[in-house]
C-alpha positions in Angstrom: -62.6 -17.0 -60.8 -59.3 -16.8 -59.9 -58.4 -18.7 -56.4 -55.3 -19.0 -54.0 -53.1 -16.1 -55.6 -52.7 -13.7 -52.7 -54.3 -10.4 -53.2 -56.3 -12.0 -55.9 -58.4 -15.1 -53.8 -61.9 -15.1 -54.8 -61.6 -12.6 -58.0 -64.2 -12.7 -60.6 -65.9 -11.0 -63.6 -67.9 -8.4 -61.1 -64.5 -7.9 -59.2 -62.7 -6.8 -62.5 -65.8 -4.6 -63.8 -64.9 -2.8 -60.7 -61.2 -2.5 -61.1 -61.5 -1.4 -64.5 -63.7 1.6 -63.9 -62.0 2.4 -60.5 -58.4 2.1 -63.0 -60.1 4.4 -65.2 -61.0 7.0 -63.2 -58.1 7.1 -61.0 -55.9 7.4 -64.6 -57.7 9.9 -65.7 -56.9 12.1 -62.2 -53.5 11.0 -62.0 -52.3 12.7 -65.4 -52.5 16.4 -64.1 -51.2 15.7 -60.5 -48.4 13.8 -62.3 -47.8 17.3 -64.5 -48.0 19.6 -61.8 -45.8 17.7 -59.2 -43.1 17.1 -61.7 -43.4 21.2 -63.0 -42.9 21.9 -59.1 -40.2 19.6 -58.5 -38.2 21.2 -61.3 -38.1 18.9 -64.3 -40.4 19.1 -67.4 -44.4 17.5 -67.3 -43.7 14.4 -68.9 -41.3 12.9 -66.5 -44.3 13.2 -64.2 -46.5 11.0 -66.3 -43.6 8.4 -67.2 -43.6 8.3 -63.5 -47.1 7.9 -63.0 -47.1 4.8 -65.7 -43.8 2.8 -64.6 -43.9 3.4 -60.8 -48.0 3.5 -61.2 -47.7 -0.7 -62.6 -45.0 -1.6 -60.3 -46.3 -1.0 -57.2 -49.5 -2.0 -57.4 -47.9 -5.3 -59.1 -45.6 -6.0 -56.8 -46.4 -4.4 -53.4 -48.0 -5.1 -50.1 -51.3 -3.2 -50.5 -54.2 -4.4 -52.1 -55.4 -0.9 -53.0 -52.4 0.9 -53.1 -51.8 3.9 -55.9 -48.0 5.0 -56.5 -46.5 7.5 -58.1 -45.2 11.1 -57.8 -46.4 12.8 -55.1 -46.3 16.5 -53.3 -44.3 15.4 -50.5 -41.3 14.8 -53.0 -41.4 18.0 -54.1 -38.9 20.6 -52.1 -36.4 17.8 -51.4 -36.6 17.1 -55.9 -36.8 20.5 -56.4 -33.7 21.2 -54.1 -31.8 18.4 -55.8 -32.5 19.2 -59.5 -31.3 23.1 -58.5 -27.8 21.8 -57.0 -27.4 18.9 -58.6 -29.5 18.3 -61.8 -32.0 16.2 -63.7 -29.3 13.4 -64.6 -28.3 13.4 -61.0 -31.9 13.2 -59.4 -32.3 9.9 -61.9 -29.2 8.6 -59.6 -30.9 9.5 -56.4 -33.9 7.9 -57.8 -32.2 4.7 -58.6 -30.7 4.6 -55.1 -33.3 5.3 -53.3 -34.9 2.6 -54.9 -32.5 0.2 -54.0 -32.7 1.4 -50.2 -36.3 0.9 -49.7 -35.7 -2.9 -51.6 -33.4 -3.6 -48.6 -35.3 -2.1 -46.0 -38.0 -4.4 -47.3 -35.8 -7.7 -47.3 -34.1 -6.5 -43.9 -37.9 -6.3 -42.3 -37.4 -2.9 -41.6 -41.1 -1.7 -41.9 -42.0 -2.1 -39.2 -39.5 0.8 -37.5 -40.7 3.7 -39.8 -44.4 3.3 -37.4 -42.2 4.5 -34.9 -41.1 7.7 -36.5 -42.5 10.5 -34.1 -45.4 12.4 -35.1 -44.3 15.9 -34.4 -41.6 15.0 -36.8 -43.8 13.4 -39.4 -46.5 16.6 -38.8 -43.9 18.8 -38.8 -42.2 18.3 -42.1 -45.0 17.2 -43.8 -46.7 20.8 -42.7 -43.5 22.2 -43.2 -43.8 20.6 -47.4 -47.0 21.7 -47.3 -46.1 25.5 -46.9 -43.2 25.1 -49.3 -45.6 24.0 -51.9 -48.0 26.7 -51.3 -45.7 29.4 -51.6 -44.0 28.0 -54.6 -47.0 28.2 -56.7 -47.6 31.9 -56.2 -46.3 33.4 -58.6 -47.5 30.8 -60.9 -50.8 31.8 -60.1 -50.3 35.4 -60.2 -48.7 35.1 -63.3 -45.4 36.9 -62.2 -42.7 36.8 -65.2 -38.8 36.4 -64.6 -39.1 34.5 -61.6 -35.5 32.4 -60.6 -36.3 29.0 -58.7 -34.2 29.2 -55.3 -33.4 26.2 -52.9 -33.7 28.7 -50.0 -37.5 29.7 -49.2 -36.6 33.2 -47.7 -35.0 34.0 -51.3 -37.9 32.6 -53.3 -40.4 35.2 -51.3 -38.1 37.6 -51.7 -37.9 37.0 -56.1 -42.1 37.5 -55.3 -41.9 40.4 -54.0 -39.3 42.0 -56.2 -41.5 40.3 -59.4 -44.4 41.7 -58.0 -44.6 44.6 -61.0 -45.5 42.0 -63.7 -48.5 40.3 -62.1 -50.9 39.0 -65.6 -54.4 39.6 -64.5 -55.1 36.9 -67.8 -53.0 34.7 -65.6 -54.8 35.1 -62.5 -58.8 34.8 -63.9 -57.4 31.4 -65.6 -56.0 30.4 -62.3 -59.5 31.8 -60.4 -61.6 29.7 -63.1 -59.5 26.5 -61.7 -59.9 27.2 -58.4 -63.3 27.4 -58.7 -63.9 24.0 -59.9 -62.0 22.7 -57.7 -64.0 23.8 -54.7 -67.3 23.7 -56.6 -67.5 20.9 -58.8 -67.1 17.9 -55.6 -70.2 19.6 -54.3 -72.1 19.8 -57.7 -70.8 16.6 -59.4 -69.0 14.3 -56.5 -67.9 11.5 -59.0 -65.9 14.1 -61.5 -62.7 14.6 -61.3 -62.4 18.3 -60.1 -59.3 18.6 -61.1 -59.7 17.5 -64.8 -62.6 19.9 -65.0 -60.2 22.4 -63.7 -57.7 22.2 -66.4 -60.3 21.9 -69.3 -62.2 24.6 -68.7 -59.2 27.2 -67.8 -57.6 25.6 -70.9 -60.4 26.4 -72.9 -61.3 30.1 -71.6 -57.4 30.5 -72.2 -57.6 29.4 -75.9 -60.5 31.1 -76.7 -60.0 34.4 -74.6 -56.4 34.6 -73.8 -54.7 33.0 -76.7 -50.8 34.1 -76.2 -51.6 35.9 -73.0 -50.7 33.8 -70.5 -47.8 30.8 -70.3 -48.1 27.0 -71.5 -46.6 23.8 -70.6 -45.9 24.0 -74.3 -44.5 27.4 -74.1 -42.4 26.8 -70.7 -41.5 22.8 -71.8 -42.3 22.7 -75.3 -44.3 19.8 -76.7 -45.2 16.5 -74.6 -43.7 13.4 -76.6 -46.6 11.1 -77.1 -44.6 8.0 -76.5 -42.2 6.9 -73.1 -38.5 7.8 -73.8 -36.5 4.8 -74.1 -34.2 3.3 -71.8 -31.7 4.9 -70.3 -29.8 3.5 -67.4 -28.2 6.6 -65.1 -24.7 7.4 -64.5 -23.9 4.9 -61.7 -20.2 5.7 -61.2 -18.8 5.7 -58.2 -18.4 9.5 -57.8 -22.3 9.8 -58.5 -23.0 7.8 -55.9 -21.4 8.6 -53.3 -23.1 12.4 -54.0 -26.3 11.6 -54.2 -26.3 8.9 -51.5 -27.6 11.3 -48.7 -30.4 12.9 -50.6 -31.3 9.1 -51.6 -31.7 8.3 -48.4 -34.3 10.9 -47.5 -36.0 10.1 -50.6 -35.5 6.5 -49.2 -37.2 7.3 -45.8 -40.0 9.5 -47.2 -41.1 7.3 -49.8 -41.3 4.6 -47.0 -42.8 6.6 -44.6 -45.2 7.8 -47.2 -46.2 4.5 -48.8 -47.0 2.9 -45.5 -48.8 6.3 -44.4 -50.9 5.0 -47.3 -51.4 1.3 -47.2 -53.0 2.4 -43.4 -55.4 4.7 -45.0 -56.1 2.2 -47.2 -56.8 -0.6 -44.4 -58.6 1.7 -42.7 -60.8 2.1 -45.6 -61.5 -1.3 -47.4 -60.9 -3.5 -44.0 -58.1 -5.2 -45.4 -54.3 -5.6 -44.0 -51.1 -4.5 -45.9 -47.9 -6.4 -45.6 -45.8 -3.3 -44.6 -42.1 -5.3 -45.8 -43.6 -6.1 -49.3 -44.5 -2.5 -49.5 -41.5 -1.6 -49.3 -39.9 -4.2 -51.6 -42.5 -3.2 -54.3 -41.7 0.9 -53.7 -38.1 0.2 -54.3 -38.6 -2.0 -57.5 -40.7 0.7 -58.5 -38.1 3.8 -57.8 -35.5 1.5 -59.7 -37.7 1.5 -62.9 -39.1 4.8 -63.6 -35.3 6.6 -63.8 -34.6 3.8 -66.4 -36.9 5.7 -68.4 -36.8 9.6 -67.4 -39.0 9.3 -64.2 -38.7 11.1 -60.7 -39.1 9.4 -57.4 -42.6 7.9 -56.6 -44.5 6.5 -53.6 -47.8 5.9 -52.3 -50.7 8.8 -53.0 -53.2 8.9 -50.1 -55.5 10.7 -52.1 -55.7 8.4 -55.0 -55.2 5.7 -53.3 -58.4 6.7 -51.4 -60.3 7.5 -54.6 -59.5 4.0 -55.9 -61.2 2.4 -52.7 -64.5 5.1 -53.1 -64.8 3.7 -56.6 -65.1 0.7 -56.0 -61.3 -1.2 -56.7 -61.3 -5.3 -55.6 -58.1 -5.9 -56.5 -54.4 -4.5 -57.6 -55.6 -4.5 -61.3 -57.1 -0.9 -60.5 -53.8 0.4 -59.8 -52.5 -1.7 -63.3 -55.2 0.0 -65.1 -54.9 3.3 -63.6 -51.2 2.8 -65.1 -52.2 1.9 -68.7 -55.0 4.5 -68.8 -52.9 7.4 -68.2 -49.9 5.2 -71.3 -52.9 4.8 -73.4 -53.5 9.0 -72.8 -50.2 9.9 -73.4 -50.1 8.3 -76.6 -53.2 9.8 -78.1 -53.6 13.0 -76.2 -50.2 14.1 -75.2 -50.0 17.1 -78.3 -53.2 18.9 -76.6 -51.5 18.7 -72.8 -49.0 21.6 -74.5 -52.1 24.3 -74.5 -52.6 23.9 -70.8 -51.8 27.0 -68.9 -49.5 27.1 -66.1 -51.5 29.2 -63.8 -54.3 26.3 -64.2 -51.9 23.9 -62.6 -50.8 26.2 -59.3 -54.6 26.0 -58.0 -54.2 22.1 -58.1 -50.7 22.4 -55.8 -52.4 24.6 -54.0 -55.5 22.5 -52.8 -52.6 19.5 -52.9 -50.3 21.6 -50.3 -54.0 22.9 -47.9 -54.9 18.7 -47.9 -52.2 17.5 -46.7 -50.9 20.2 -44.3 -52.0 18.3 -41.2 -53.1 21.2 -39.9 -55.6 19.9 -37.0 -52.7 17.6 -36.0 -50.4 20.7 -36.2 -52.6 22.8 -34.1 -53.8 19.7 -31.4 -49.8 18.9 -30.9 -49.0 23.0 -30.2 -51.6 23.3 -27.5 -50.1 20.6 -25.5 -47.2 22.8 -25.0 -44.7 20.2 -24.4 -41.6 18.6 -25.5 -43.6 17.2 -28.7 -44.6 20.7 -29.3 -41.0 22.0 -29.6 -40.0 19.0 -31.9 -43.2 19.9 -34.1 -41.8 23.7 -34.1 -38.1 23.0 -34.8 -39.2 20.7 -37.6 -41.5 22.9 -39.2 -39.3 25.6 -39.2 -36.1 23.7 -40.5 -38.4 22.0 -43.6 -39.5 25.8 -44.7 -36.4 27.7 -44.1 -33.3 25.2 -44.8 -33.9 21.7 -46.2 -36.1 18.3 -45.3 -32.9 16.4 -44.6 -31.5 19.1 -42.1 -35.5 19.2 -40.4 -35.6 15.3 -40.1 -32.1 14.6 -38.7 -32.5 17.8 -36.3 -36.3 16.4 -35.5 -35.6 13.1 -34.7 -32.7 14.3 -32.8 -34.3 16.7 -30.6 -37.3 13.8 -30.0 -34.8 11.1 -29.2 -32.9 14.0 -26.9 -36.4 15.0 -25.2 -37.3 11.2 -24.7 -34.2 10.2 -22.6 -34.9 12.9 -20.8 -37.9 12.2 -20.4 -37.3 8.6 -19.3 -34.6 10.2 -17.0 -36.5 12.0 -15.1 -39.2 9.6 -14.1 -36.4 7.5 -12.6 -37.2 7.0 -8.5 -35.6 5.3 -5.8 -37.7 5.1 -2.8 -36.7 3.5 0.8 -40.0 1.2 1.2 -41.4 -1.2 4.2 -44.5 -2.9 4.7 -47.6 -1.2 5.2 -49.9 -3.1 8.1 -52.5 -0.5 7.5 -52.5 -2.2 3.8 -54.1 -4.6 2.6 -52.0 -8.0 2.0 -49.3 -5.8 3.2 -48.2 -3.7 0.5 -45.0 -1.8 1.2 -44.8 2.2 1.3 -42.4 4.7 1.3 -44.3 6.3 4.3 -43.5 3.5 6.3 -39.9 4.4 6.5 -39.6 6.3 9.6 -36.6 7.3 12.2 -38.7 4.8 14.5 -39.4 2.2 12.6 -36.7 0.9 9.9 -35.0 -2.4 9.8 -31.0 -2.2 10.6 -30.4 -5.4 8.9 -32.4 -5.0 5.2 -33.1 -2.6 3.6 -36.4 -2.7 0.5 -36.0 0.0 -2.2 -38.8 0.3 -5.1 -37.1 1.3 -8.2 -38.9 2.6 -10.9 -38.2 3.9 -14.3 -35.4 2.2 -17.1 -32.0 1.8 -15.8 -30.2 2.9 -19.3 -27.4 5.3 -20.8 -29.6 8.4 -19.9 -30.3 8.1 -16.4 -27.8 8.6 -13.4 -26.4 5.3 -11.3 -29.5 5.5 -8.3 -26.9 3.4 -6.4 -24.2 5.9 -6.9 -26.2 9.1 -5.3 -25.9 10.5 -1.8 -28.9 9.7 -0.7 -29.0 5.9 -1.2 -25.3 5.5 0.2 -26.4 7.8 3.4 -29.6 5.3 3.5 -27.9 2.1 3.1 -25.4 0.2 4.6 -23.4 -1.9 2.0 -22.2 -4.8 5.0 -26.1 -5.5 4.5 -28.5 -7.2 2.5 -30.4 -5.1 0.2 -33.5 -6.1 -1.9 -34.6 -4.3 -4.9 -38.3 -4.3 -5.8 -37.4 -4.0 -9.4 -41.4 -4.9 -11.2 -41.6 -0.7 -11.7 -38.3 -1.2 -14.1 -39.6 -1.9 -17.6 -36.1 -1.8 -19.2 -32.3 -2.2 -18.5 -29.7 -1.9 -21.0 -26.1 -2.2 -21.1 -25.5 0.7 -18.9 -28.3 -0.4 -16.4 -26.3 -3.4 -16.4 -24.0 -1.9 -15.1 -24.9 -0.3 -12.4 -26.6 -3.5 -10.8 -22.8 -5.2 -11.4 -21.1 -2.1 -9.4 -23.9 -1.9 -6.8 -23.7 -5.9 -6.5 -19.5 -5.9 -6.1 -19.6 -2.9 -3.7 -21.7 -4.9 -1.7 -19.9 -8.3 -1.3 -16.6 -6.1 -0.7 -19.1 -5.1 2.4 -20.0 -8.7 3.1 -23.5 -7.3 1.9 -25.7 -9.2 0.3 -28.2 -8.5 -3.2 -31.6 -9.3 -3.8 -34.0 -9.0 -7.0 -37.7 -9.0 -6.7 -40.1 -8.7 -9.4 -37.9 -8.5 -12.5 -40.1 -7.5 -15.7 -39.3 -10.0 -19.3 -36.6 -7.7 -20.5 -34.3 -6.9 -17.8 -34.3 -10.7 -17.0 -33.1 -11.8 -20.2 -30.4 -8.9 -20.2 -29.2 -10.2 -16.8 -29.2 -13.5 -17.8 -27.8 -12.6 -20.9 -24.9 -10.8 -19.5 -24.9 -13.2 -16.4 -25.3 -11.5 -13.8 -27.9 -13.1 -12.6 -26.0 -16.4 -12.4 -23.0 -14.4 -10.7 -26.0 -13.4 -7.8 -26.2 -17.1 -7.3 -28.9 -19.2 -6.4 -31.9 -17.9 -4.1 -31.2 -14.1 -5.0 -34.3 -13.3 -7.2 -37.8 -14.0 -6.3 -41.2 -13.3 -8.6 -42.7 -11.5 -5.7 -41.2 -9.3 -2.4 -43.0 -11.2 0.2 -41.2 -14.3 -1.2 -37.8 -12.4 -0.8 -38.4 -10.9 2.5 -38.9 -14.0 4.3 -36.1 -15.2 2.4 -34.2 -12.7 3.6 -35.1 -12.7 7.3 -34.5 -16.3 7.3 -31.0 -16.3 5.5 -29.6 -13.5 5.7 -30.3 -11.7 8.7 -28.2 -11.9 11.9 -30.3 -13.2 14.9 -28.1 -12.2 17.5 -28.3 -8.7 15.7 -32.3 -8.2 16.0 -31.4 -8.7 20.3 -33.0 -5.7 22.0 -34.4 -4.2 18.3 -37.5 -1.9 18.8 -38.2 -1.0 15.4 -40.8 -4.0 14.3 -40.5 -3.4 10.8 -41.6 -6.8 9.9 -44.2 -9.7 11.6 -41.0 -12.2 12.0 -39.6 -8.9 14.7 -41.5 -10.5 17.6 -39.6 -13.6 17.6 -36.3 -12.5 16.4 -36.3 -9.6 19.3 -37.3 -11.6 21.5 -40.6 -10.4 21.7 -39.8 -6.3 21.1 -42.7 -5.0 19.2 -45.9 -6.0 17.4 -44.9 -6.5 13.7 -46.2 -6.0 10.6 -47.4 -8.1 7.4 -45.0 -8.8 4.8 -45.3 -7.3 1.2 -47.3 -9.8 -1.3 
């Protein structure tokens, strides 16, 4: 049993019978996914295997998820498949690398924990958006449409559909239909078989024996899978090369992070345990710096095999280790029989790949609310399918953080306020502010909503300066304020020095754990003075009527806007019970 090594506390000789088959099964699943995700991202079958192997080992080894399965996934695929077009294979391996080397300092830097905070029309929106590009990529694959060009532009690839349309191969499509089939019937008939690997050996077979020459191979298309891993190869890392693919490495970066994590939540969800989101990271990028060493794409966390490792019963990260030397072990004895697998049997794989992980309930729930999420969701959507996943992100984030301020904007209120005697323990209401009843001398204003670089100056408006007189003291009930920045700052510091120019005075009540520590960061509340912010208004009130209010001033006053008005004029009114 082995005891105090992490992930591994507690393991023993049941906990690796279980790794072992879960590896096993897992590996055996991962080697057609790898194929078709490397076919669709534009570079040749093996590199999707390599992938599957280096990146597989690594990240189970060396990340923060106990269950977690890497390696080349679908939502890599428009954003490779765009880069192999413009740039090309050598270049990708670049990205790769750097992208690698992002996610390993996004790791050290603690940075994890921002990607949660991604929005989730963004995150549904590309990730449907992927889902569609997918889809649509594999239909001429399926139909068996010859002379096809691979576009970055989506509009242009429907358009090479339709004008391919002539040279559909019905072989093609019944060798496709015979995968599709097992894919939707076999996890009904037989739950613990791959579908997918019945898939691809039965279409191969009908092919072979049916359709022999007929319909396109991977060894036809690619030519014959290598039964060994390339050797090692370390990519152009000039300075020129990386400075080009810098951008696309950082979208690579952010996906594969957002991905991985995506992932290792699933996974919690599913086994009870907790990922460590920073090692996660640290492991993805060790694992992205590998596989181009030796020919492989981009990898990151699979949900789907991730799951299936966790249904079959994995204790520990050995499943994923074994997963990775199942599918070397494959390669090296199997890899001259992958050539005779047809290409229309992989499409039906992407296919059911793209309809999984379209988030289509999310997609649907977030368009009925009809909102400002649901316009983010839309724009995103839109930009993935018809221009790239960097332009949809950076335009989706964007819009989001645009529609938040905004958002955070508008609930900003400034409300005149006096104690309510109708109210229990005296609350204070807006209501009570009428022409008959306000106090000359003080005047309380509730603020609510963040004072920050996207609202207006509430001090600068027309209606507090017509409401307020700055020669007098003025206490802001600031608990309904969950956030002041720099700006925010700011306007308390104007508001406080337009005042004492008056020979006004300024009052805090209430102030919530951040915008203290800005104001006492930035000292303003030391420039206040003593005596000028209170934890509750009651506590400022009677501060204020006791300091700062003229007596000879209330003489005569009829208003009674406060209990302490009976004494200070001279008996004029009935008061009222001070805010708590």
């Amino acid at each position: 049993m082995i005891k105090g090594w992490g992930r591994f506390e507690g393991y023993g000789k049941g906990d690796l019978k279980r790794d072992l088959i879960a590896g096993c099964i897992v590996g055996i699943i991962a080697i057609p996914l790898g194929m078709a995700f490397a076919i669709a991202s534009g570079v040749k079958p093996e590199t999707g295997i390599y992938t599957t192997i280096i990146a597989g080992i690594l990240i189970s080894l060396l990340g923060g998820s106990k269950f977690q399965i890497g390696g080349p996934t679908g939502a890599f695929i428009p954003i490779l498949l765009a880069i192999v077009l413009q740039y090309g294979y050598d270049k990708l391996l670049v990205a790769g690398f750097l992208a690698g080397i992002l996610l390993v300092l996004m790791g050290v830097l603690k940075l994890g924990a921002l990607i949660k905070y991604i929005p989730k029309p963004v995150t549904v929106g590309f990730t449907a958006g992927i889902a569609v590009t997918i889809f649509a990529g594999q239909i001429g694959s399926f139909l068996g449409l010859s002379g096809l060009k691979r576009h970055e532009s989506f509009v242009l690839n429907m358009r090479e559909l339709i004008v391919h349309m002539g040279t559909i191969n019905l072989y093609a499509i019944a060798v496709a239909g015979v995968c599709l089939a097992s894919l939707l019937l076999v996890p009904r008939l037989l739950p613990k078989v791959p579908p997918s690997l019945i898939g691809l050996l039965l279409s191969t077979l009908i092919a072979v024996l049916f359709f022999d020459g007929k319909v396109a191979t991977i060894g036809s298309a690619y030519g014959e899978i290598p039964a060994s891993l390339p050797s090692f190869r370390m990519p152009d890392l000039s300075w020129a090369n990386m400075t080009l693919m810098i951008r696309p490495a950082i979208i690579i970066a952010l996906l594969g992070g957002i991905e991985s994590l995506l992932s290792a939540v699933v996974a919690d969800g599913m086994s009870g345990s907790r990922h460590h989101s920073n090692r996660e990271l640290i492991g993805q990028g060790i694992a992205n710096m590998a596989a181009p060493l030796f020919g492989g794409i981009p990898a990151t966390g699979a949900i789907a095999r991730t799951a299936t490792n966790i249904k079959n019963g994995a204790a520990s990260p050995l499943s994923g280790i074994v997963h990775g030397v199942v599918v070397l072990l494959i390669l090296v004895l199997l890899a001259p029989y992958a050539s005779a697998i047809p290409l229309a049997a992989m499409s039906p794989i992407l296919m059911l790949v793209a309809w999984n992980m379209s988030e289509r309930r999310a997609f649907a729930k977030l368009l009925k609310l009809r909102s400002g999420d649901s316009l983010v969701l839309v724009v995103t959507f839109g930009l993935t399918v018809f221009t790239t996943l960097t332009t949809a992100v950076e335009a989706g984030l964007a819009l989001a953080v645009l529609l938040f301020v905004k958002r955070m904007a508008s609930d900003q209120r400034l409300d005149k306020v006096l104690p309510d005697r109708e109210a229990r323990h005296g609350k204070v209401a807006a209501s009570r502010v009428t022409e008959d009843r306000d106090c000359p001398q003080l005047g309380i204003f509730s603020v609510r909503g963040a004072l920050f670089f996207g609202a207006r100056d509430p001090f600068e408006t027309p209606e507090f300066m017509a409401s307020h007189d700055p020669s007098r003291t003025l206490l802001l009930r600031m608990g309904g304020v969950p956030l002041v920045d720099a700006s925010g700052e700011a306007f308390l510091r104007g508001l406080l020095k337009r005042l004492r120019a008056s020979g006004g005075t300024l009052l805090l009540s209430g102030l919530q754990p951040q915008p203290r520590r800005m104001l006492e960061k930035t000292g303003l509340l030391a420039e206040m003075g003593e005596g000028t912010c209170f934890a509750h208004t009651g506590e400022a009130i009677d501060a204020a009527l006791s300091r700062h209010v003229d007596a000879a001033g209330c003489a005569g006053c009829k208003m009674a806007a406060f209990r302490e008005c009976a004494g200070l004029c001279g008996g004029a009114g009935s008061g009222a019970e001070n805010a708590s």
